[in-house]
N, C-alpha and C positions, 0 to 999 in steps of 0.2 A: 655788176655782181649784186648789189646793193638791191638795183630795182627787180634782177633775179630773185634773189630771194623773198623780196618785200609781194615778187609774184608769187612764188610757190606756197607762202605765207596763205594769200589768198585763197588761192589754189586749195590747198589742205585743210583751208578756212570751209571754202565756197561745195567742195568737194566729198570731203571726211568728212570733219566735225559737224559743220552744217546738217547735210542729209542725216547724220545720225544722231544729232540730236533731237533732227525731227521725229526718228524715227522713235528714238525713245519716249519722248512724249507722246507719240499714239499708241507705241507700247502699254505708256502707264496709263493712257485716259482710257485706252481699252481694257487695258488689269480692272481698273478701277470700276468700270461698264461692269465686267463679268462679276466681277465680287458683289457689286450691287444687286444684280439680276440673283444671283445664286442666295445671298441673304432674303430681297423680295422673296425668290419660293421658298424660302426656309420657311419664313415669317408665316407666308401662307399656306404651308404643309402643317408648319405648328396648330396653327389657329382651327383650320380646318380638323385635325385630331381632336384638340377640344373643343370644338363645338359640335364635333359629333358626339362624341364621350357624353357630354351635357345634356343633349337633346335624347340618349338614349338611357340617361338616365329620367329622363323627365317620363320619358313613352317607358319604361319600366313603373313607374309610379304610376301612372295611369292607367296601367293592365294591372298590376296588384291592387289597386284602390277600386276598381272594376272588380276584379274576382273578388275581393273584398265584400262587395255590395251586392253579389250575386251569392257570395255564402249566405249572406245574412237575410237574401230572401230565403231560398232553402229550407233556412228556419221554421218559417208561416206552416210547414205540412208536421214539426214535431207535436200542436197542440197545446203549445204554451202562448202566455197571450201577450201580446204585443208591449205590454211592460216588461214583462220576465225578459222579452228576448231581449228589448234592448236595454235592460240592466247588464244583462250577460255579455251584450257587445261592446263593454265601456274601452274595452281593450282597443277598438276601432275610431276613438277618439283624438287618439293621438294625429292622425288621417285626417278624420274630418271633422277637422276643427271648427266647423260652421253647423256641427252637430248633425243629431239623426231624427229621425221619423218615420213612422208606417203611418198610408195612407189607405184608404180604400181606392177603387176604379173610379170612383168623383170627386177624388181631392181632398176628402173631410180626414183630420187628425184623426186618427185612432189611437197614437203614442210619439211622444219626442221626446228627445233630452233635455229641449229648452220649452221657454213658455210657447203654448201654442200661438202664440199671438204673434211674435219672432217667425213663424212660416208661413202665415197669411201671406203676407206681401209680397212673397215669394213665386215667381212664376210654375209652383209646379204643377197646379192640371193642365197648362201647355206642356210640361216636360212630357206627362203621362199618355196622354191623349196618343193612340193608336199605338200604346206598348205592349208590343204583343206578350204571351206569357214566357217566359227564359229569358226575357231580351234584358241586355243590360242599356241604359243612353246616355249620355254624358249633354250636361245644355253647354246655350251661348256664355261669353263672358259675364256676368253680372255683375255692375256697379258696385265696387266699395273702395271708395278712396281711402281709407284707412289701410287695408289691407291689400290695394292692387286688386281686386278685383277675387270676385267670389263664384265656384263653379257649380252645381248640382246634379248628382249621378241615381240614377233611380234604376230598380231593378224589379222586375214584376213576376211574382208566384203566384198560379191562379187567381184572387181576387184581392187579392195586395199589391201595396209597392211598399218597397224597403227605397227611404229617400234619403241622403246625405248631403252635407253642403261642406265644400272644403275650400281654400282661398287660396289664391296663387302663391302667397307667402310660403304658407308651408308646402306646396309641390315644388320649389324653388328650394330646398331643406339641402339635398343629393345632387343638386346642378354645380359645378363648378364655376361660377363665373367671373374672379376677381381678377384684377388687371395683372396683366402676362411684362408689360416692360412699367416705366417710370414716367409714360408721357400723359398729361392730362388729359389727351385727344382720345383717350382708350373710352372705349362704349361697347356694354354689351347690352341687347336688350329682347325681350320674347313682347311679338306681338299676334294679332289675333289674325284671320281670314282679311278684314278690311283694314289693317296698317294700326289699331288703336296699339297701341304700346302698353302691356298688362305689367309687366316690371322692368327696371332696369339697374345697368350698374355701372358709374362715370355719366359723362354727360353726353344727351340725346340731342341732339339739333332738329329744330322744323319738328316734330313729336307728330304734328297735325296732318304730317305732308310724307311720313310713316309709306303709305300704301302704295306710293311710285318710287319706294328706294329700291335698285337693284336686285341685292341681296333676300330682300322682301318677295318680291316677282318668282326670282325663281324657285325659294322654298316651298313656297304656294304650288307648282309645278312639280313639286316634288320631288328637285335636284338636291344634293348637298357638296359643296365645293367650295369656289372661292372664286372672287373679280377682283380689279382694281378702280377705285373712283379718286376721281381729281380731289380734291380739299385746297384752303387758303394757308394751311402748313405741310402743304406736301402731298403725295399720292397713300390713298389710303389701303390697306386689304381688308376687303367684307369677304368675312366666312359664314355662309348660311347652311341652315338642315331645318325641314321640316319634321315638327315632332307630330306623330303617331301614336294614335289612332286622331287625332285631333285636326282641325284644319290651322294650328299654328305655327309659326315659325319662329325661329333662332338665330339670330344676328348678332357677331363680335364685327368690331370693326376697330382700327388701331393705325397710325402711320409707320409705316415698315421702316421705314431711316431713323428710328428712334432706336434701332439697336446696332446703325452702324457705327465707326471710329470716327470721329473730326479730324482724326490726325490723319485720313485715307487722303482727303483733299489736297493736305499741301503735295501729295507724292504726282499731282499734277505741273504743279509750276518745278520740281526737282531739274527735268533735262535741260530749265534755261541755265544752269549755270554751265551747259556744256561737258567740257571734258572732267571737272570734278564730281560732274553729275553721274560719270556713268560708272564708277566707285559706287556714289549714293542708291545709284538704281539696281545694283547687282547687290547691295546689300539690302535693297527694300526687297525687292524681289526674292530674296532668303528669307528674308523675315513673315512678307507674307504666306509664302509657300509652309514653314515650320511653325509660325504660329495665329494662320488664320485657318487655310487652306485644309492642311491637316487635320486640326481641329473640328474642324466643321465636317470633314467628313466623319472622323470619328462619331461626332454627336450623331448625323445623319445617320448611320449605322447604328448607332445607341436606341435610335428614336424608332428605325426599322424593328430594334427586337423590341422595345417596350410595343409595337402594334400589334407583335405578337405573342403579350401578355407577360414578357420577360420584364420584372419591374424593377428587379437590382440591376439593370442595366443599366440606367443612367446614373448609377451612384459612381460609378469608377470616374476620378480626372480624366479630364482629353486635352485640358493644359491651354493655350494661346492667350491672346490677348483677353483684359476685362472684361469687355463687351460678350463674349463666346461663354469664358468660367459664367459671366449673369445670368446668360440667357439657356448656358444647362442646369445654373440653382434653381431657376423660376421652373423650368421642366422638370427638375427633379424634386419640385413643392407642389405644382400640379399634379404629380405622379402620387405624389404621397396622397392627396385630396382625394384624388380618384383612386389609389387603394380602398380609404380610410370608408369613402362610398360604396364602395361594392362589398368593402367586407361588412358594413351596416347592412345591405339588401339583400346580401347571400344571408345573416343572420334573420332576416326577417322572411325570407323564401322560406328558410329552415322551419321558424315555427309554423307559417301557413301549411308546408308540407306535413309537419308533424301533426295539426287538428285534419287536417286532410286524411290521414292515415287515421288516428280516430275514431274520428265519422264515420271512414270505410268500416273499422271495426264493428261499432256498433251496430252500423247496417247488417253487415253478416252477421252478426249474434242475433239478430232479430227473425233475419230471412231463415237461419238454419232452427233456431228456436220455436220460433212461430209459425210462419207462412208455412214450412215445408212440413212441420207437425201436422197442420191443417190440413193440407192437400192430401198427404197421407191418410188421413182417416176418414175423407171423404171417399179415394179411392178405395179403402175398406168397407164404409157402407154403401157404395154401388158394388163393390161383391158379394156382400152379405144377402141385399137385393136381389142380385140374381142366382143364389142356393138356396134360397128360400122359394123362387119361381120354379127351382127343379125340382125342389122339394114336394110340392107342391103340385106336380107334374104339367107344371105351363112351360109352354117355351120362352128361351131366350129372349130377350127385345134387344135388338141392333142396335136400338140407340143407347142402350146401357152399358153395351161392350166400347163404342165410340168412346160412350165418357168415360168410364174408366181407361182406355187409350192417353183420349187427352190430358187424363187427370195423370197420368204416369208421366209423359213428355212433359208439364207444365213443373211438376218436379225436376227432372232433367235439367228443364232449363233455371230452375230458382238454384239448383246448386249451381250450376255452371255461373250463374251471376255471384251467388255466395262465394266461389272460388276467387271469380277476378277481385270482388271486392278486400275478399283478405283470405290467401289460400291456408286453408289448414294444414296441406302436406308442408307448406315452407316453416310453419309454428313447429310441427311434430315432427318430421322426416329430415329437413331441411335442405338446402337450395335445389340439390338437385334431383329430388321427386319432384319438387315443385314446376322446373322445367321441364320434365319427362311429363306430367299430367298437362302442361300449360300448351308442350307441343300436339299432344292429344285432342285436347279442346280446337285450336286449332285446323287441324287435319278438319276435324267434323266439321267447323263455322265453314272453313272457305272451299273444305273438299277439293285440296292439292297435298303431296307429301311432306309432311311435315319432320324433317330428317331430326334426331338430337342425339350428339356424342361428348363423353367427356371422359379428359385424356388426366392423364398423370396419378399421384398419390389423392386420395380422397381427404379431405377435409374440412372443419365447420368453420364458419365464419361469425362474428358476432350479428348479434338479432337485426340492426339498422344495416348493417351493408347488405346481409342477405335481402333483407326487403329492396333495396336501395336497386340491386342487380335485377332484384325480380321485377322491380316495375320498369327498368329500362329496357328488358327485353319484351315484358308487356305492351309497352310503347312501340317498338321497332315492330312487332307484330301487326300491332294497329294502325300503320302508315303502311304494314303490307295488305293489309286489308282492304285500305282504305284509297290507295295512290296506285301500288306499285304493280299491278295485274299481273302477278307472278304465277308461275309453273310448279315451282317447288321452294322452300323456304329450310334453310338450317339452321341450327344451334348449336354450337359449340362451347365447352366450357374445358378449358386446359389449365390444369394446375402446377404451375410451375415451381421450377427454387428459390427466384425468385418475386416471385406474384401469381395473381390470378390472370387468367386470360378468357373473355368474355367477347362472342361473336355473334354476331346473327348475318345472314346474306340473303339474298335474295336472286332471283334470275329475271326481276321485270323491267319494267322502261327505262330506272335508274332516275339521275337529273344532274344540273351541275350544282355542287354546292359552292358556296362562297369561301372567298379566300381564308377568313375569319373567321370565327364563330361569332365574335360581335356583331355580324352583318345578317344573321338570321335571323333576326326581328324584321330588320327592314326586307327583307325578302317571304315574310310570314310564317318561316319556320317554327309554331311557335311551341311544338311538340317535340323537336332537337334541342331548342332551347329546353324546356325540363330536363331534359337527359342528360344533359352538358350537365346541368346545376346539380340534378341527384350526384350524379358523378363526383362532381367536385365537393359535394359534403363527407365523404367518403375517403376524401384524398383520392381519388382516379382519375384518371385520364382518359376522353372519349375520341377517337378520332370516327370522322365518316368520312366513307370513300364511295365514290358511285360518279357514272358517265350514263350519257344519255342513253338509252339502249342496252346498259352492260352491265346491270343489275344494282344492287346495294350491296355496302356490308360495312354494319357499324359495328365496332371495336373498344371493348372496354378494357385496361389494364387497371389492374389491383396491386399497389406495390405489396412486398410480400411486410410490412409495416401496417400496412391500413388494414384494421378488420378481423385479424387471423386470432383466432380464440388460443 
C-alpha cells in the first residue's frame, strides 16, 4: 500500500503537478513576452507621436519664417528704402536671430541690422545666384559651434533680396525634445541631409557615423515611423520624421525596458514553487490584468483621442502600477509642452494673419482710390475724343472705341481684385452680400453655376469672424478653381439656435483627405491648413469631407458663443 501510494505520489507528481507547472511557467514567460511586446509598441507609438509633433513644429517654423521673408521682400515695391523697411521689421528679429539684410542681384549690402562686415563671410551670392523673382530659398547648414549651426533664407522682389540668418537654436524654440523616461540612454537629435548632427538633447553616440544610422536612412526617404536597434543596454526604439521643406531629419531614440516593472521578472521563476505557485499565478495574473493591462489600455485609448486633438484626455487617472501612472504624467507634461507650442504659433499665425489682412486693406484703398480713379478718366478722355471727332464731322476710329472697351474691362477687373482683396459689401452690407457678390465673381472667373443659399434668421456677426468665414469660403473657391474641375459649385450659410453653419461643395474629382488635420502639411495641403487655423481663431470647427470622384464639401460650424454681435 505504502509503495502504492508512494506511486500515485509520483504519479500526481509526474502527471498533474509536473505538466502544470510547466504549463504555468510558459503561461507566465508568455504573459511576460506579451506585456513586453505591447509596452515596446507603446514606447514606440509614444515616441513616434512626438517626434512627429516636434518635426511638424520645426516645418511650421520654417514656412512661417519663409512667409516671413517673403513679406518683407514684398516691401522693396512700397518705395521706402531699405533702412526704413528694415527698421520696421525689427518685429522679425525675434526669428532671425542671425539678423537681416537687403541685398542687391550681386550680393553688395544695401542695408542690415548688423555691421556689414558680419555678412561678408557669409555665403550669400551662392544663396542668391539663379533666384528667380518670388522665389523664396532656404541654404545649407552653416558652421556655428556656438549656436549649432546657422541657416540663411533669402527671398527675391525684382532687383533685391531680402536675406536673413537664423540659428538652429532658436528654430529648436517650439520642438519638444526633452527626455520622455528616466534613462541616461535617451537621445534625441536633428541632423542634416549627410548625417552632421545640427543639435541635440542627452547623449549622441558615434556623431561622426550619424549618416548610416537607421532612423537617419529612412527619414531622408521620407518615411516617419519607428525601428528597433540592438544597443550594449538593451534594444533601443528609433523614432524618425523628416522635417519639411528641408532635407533634414528627426531622431529620438530611447531603450524601451526602461519603462517596464523589475518586479515582472520574478513572475518568471513563480511556477517552480509548484502547487503554491498556482495561488501566486492566479493572483499575478489579477493583478496584471487590473493593474497593468487595463491601464494601458485606458492610456492607449487616452492617447488615441489626444491624436485627435482632445487634450484633457490624458488628465483623468487610469490608475495600475507606478511605472503606467509615470509614463501618463510624462504624456500628460508632453501634452502640456505641445499645448503651450501650438497655442504660441496659433498666437503668432494670428498676428501674421492680422498684417496680412492690413496690407490687403491698404492695397484696396489704393486700387479703389487710385488705380480705378485713373482708368476712369482715361476712359472719359477717350470719349471726350471721340465727340469731339463727331463734332467735328470725322468719323469714329475703331481703335478708340477698343480702347475705351478695354479701358472699361480693365476697371472690371481692378474692382474684382479690390473686392478679393478686402470686399466692401462685407465692411457695409455684411457676410452675406459679400457671399452673394463673391458667388457672382465666381460664376464669371470659371463660368459654371455658382449656387448661394442662406437659411434661417438673419444675423450680423462681429467684424473678425465675418472676415474670418469670408476668406475660408474665398479659399475653398480657390482650390475649386484651381484642383477641383467642377460643374457647379454651392454655398450655403444656415443660421441656426445654436450656431452658424458654413458650407461650400463641389461636384469635381474630390481626393482623399487624411485622417488628421495635422497630416495636411505633410500631404501639402497648405491652403486647408489656413482654413483650419482661420477657423480656430474664431473658435469654429472645420470639418472636410471629399472622395475621389465624389466632389468636396467643406463645413464650417460657428458655435452660437463665438462671434454673435
Amino acid at each position: 500500500m505504502k509503495r502504492y501510494l508512494d506511486g500515485l505520489r509520483l504519479q500526481l507528481l509526474g502527471l498533474i503537478i509536473l505538466p502544470l507547472s510547466l504549463l504555468l511557467l510558459a503561461l507566465a514567460i508568455a504573459g511576460v513576452r506579451i506585456h513586453q511586446d505591447a509596452m515596446r509598441r507603446l514606447v514606440a507609438e509614444r515616441d513616434v507621436r512626438s517626434v512627429r509633433a516636434a518635426a511638424a513644429a520645426i516645418s511650421q517654423q520654417l514656412h512661417h519664417r519663409e512667409a516671413a521673408m517673403r513679406a518683407l521682400a514684398l516691401r522693396f515695391g512700397d518705395g521706402a528704402s531699405p533702412e526704413t523697411i528694415l527698421e520696421q521689421a525689427g518685429y522679425l528679429l525675434g526669428d532671425y536671430d542671425g539678423g537681416l539684410a537687403i541685398l542687391d542681384l550681386d550680393g553688395d549690402i544695401l542695408a542690415s541690422t548688423d555691421n556689414a562686415e558680419v555678412w561678408i563671410d557669409l555665403p550669400a551670392v551662392e544663396l542668391i545666384a539663379g533666384l528667380k523673382n518670388g522665389e523664396t530659398r532656404f541654404s545649407e547648414i552653416l558652421p556655428d559651434t556656438e549656436a549649432g549651426g546657422m541657416v540663411l533664407a533669402a527671398a527675391r522682389s525684382e532687383d533685391q533680396v531680402a536675406l536673413g540668418a537664423f540659428t538652429i537654436t532658436s528654430l529648436m524654440r517650439t520642438a519638444t525634445l526633452g527626455p520622455m523616461t528616466d534613462s541616461d540612454s535617451y537621445s534625441a537629435f536633428l541632423t542634416d541631409k549627410s548625417g552632421r548632427v545640427l543639435t541635440s538633447v542627452g547623449t549622441v553616440l558615434q556623431e561622426d557615423m550619424m549618416s548610416a544610422h537607421p532612423g537617419v536612412q529612412a527619414a531622408l526617404r521620407g518615411e516617419t515611423g519607428s525601428s528597433y536597434l540592438p544597443a550594449d543596454d538593451g534594444e533601443h526604439v528609433v523614432a524618425f520624421s523628416p522635417i519639411l521643406p528641408t532635407a533634414w531629419t528627426l531622431i529620438i531614440e530611447e531603450p524601451w525596458e526602461t519603462v517596464t516593472s523589475p518586479i515582472l521578472n520574478l513572475s518568471l521563476v513563480a511556477p517552480l514553487v509548484l502547487v503554491p505557485a498556482l495561488g501566486v499565478m492566479l493572483i499575478a495574473l489579477w493583478f496584471g490584468s487590473h493593474q497593468i493591462v487595463s491601464p494601458l489600455r485606458k492610456l492607449e485609448q487616452q492617447a488615441d483621442r489626444l491624436a485627435e486633438g482632445d487634450y484633457d484626455a490624458v488628465e483623468e487617472p487610469v490608475g495600475g502600477i507606478a511605472e503606467i501612472q509615470h509614463l501618463q504624467r510624462t504624456l500628460t507634461m508632453m501634452t502640456q509642452r505641445i499645448h503651450t507650442a501650438q497655442d504660441a504659433l496659433r498666437g503668432y499665425i494670428n498676428t501674421i494673419t492680422q498684417t496680412q489682412e492690413d496690407e490687403r486693406r491698404r492695397l484696396a484703398r489704393e486700387l479703389h482710390d487710385e488705380t480705378i480713379q485713373d482708368l476712369t478718366a482715361l476712359g472719359q478722355q477717350v470719349q471726350i475724343i471721340g465727340i469731339n471727332r463727331r463734332n467735328n464731322g470725322l468719323d469714329d476710329i475703331q481703335e478708340l472705341r477698343d480702347l475705351h472697351q478695354s479701358t472699361q474691362e480693365a476697371i472690371e477687373r481692378v474692382r474684382r481684385l479690390s473686392r478679393g482683396l478686402r470686399p466692401i459689401y462685407l465692411e457695409d452690407l455684411g457676410l452675406i452680400p459679400a457671399l452673394q457678390m463673391l458667388a457672382q465673381d465666381t460664376e464669371l472667373e470659371l463660368d459654371i453655376p455658382a449656387s448661394f443659399r442662406s437659411e434661417g434668421d438673419l444675423r450680423r456677426l462681429d467684424a473678425e469672424t465675418e472676415l474670418a468665414l469670408y476668406r475660408i469660403v474665398q479659399e475653398a473657391l480657390s482650390n475649386v478653381s484651381r484642383h477641383a474641375r467642377a460643374k457647379h459649385v454651392w454655398i450655403t450659410v444656415n443660421f441656426k439656435e445654436d450656431g452658424t453653419l458654413l458650407a461650400v461643395r463641389d461636384d469635381g474629382v474630390g481626393f482623399q483627405p487624411p485622417d488628421q488635420t495635422s497630416d495636411l502639411a505633410r500631404t501639402g495641403h497648405y491652403g486647408l491648413i489656413g482654413m483650419v487655423e482661420r477657423a480656430l481663431l474664431i473658435n469654429a470647427s472645420l470639418d472636410i469631407h471629399s472622395e475621389p470622384n465624389q466632389g468636396t464639401q467643406i463645413t464650417t460650424h460657428l458655435p452660437l458663443y463665438g462671434g454673435t454681435e
